[in-house]
N, C-alpha and C positions, 0 to 999 in steps of 0.2 A: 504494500500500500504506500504510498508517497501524498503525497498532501503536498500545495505546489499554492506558493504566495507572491502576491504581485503587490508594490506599493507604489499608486502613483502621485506626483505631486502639480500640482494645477496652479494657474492662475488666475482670477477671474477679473477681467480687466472691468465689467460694467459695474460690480458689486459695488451701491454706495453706503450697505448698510446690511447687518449680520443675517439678516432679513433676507435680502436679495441674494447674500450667499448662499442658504439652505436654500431658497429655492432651487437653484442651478442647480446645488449637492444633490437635493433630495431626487431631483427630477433623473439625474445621470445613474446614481446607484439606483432606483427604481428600473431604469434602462437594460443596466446591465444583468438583476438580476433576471426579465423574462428575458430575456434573447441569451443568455448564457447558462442559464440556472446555478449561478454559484453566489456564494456569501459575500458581503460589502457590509463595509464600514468603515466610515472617517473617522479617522487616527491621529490625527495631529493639525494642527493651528486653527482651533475649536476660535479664537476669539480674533484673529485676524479676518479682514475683512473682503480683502482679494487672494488669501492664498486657504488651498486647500490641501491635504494628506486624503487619498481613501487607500484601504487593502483590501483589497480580494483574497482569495483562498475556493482552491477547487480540492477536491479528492478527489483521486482515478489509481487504479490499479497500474499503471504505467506509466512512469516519470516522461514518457515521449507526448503520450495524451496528454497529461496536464501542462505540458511544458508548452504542444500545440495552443491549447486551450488559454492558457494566461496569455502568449501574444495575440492570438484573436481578438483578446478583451481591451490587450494595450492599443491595437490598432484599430480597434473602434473608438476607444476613448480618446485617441487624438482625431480623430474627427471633428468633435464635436464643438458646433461652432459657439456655444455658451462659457464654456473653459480653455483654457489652453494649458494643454501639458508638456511641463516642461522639464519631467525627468519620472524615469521610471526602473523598477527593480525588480528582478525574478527569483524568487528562490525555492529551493524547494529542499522538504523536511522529511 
């Protein structure tokens, strides 16, 4: 079993107010988890205003499936024209 973590970090350049950052946040992890089916949750810089931390985490029997799987999710997330990412990590346990 391997267990396969992704951490990405964002920017949200419109956010004028902590408000407007969940929204983006909420909207994106919502996103990701039906089109992926894996776990999300924002992990770091809870009270800054343009920047965001989320982590992912898949479980797969194959560290190649998960490994597939967490970039799929990075390459969706830099899509997305509400955030911008601007650094991301893979790891897997």
């Amino acid at each position: 079993m391997t267990i396969g973590m992704l951490q990405l970090d964002f920017l949200i350049q419109g956010a004028s107010s902590l408000k407007d950052k969940r929204r983006v946040i909420k909207g994106l992890k919502q996103r990701m988890r039906n089109k992926f089916n894996c776990s999300v949750a924002e992990t770091d810089y809870h009270d800054m205003w343009q920047r965001a931390q989320i982590t992912v985490c898949v479980v797969s029997n194959e560290s190649i499936h998960a490994n597939t799987q967490l970039n799929e999710i990075a390459h969706f997330a830099s899509k997305q024209f509400e955030a911008e990412m601007v650094h991301y990590h893979i790891e897997m346990l």
